[in-house]
C-alpha positions as CSV (number, residue, x, y, z in Angstrom):
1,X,-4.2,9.7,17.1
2,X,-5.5,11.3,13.9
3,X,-6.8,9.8,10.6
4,X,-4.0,7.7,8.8
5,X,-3.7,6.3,5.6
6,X,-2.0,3.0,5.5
7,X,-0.6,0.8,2.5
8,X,0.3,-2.5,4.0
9,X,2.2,-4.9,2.0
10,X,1.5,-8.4,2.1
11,X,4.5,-9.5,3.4
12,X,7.2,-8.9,6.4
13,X,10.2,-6.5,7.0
14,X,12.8,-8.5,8.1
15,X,16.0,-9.6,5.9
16,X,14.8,-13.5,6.0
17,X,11.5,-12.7,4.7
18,X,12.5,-10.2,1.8
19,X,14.7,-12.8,0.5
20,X,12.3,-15.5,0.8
21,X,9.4,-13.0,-0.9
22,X,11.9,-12.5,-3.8
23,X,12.7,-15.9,-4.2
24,X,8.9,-16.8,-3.8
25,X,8.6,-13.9,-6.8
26,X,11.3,-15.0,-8.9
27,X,9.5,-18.5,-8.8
28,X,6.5,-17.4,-9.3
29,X,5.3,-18.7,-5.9
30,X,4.9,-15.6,-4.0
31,X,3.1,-12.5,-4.8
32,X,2.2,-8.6,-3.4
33,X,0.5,-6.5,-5.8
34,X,1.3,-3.3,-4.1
35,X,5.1,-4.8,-3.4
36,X,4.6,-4.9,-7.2
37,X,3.2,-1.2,-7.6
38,X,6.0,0.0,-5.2
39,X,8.9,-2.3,-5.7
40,X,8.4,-4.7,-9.2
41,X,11.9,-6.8,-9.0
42,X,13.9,-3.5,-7.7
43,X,14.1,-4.3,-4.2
44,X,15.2,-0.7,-3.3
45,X,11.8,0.7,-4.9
46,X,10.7,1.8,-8.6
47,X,11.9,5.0,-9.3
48,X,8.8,6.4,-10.0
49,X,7.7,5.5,-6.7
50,X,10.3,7.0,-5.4
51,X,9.8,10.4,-6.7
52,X,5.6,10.2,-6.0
53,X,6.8,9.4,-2.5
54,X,9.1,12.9,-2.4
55,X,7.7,15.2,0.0
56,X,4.1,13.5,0.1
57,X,4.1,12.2,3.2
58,X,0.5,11.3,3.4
59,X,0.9,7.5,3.1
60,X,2.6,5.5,5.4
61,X,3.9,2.2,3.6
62,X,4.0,-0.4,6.5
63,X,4.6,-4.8,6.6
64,X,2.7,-7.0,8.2
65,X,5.0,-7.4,11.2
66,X,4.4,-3.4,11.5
67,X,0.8,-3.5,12.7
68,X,-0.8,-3.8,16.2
69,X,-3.0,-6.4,16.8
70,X,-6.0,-4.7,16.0
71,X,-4.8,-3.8,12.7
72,X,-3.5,-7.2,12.3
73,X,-6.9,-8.7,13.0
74,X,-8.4,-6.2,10.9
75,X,-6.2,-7.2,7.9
76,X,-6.9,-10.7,8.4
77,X,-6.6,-12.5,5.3
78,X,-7.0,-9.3,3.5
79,X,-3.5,-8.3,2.5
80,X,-2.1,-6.2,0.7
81,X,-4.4,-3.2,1.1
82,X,-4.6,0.2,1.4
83,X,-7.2,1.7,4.5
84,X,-7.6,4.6,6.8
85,X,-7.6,4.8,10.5
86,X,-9.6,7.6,11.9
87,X,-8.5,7.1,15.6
88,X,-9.2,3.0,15.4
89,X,-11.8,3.2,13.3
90,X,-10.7,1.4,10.0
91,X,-11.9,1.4,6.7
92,X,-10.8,0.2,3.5
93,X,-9.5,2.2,0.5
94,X,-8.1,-0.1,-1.8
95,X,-8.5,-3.7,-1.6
96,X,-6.4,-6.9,-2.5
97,X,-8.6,-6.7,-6.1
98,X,-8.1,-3.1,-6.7
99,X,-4.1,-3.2,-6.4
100,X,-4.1,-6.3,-8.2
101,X,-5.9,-4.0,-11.3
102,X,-3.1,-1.3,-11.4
103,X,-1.0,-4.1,-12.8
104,X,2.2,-2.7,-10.7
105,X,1.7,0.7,-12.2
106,X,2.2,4.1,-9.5
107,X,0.1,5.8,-11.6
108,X,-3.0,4.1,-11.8
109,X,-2.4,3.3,-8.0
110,X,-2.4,7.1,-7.2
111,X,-5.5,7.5,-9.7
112,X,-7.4,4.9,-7.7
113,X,-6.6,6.4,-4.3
114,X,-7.4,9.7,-5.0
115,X,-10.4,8.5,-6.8
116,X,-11.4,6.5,-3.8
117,X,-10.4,9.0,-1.1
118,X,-12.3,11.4,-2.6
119,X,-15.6,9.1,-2.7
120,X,-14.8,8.9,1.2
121,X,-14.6,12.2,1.6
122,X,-11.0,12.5,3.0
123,X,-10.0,14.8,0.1
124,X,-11.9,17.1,-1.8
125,X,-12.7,15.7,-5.8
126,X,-10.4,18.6,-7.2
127,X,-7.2,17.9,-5.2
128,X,-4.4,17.7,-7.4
129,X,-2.1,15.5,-5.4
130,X,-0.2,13.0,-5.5
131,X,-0.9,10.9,-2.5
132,X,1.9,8.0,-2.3
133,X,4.7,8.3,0.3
């Protein structure tokens, strides 16, 4: 297994669970600020996202019922979050905190993941990438 970069959303992919995450959203009950950054209310993806996504496949955009248990107990309480696993080894990238400040916004989402892979030296500081997929 080599180094992956994983955006987890804070919720689950199965049809039940997106309807009851929009509902929850719609109330105001429910919230996912990278299902926000990725998504907003467009439940087949912002179009931005879309085309940052195109050909950039250096994210992988996973749900909570996607991880294995070590992930999952990794995650814990943690959610949603963007980290890196280097063969099991896991780090964080982008916390809860940190998506939450991009205010749903791709760009300043790719801004702060560059800037924060750089800082972990997965990328070099004068990439010119765009990193979401």
């Amino acid at each position: 297994m080599s180094t992956r970069i994983l955006a987890i959303y804070d919720a689950d992919l199965t049809f039940r669970d997106e309807l009851a995450y929009a509902i929850g959203k719609l109330m105001g009950t429910r919230s996912c600020a990278l299902c926000d950054i990725s998504h907003g209310y467009n439940p087949l993806g912002k179009a931005e996202w879309k085309r940052c996504c195109a050909g950039t496949p250096d994210v992988e955009w996973l749900h909570r019922n996607d991880l294995n248990e070590v992930q999952r107990r990794w995650t814990e309480n943690q959610l949603p979050c963007v980290m890196v696993d280097a063969k099991g080894a896991f780090e964080f990238l982008l916390t809860a905190d940190d998506l939450s400040r991009c205010n749903g916004d791709v760009g300043k989402f790719n801004q702060a993941l560059m800037e924060r892979m750089a800082s972990s030296r997965l990328i070099n500081a004068s990439d010119d990438v765009l990193l979401a997929s």
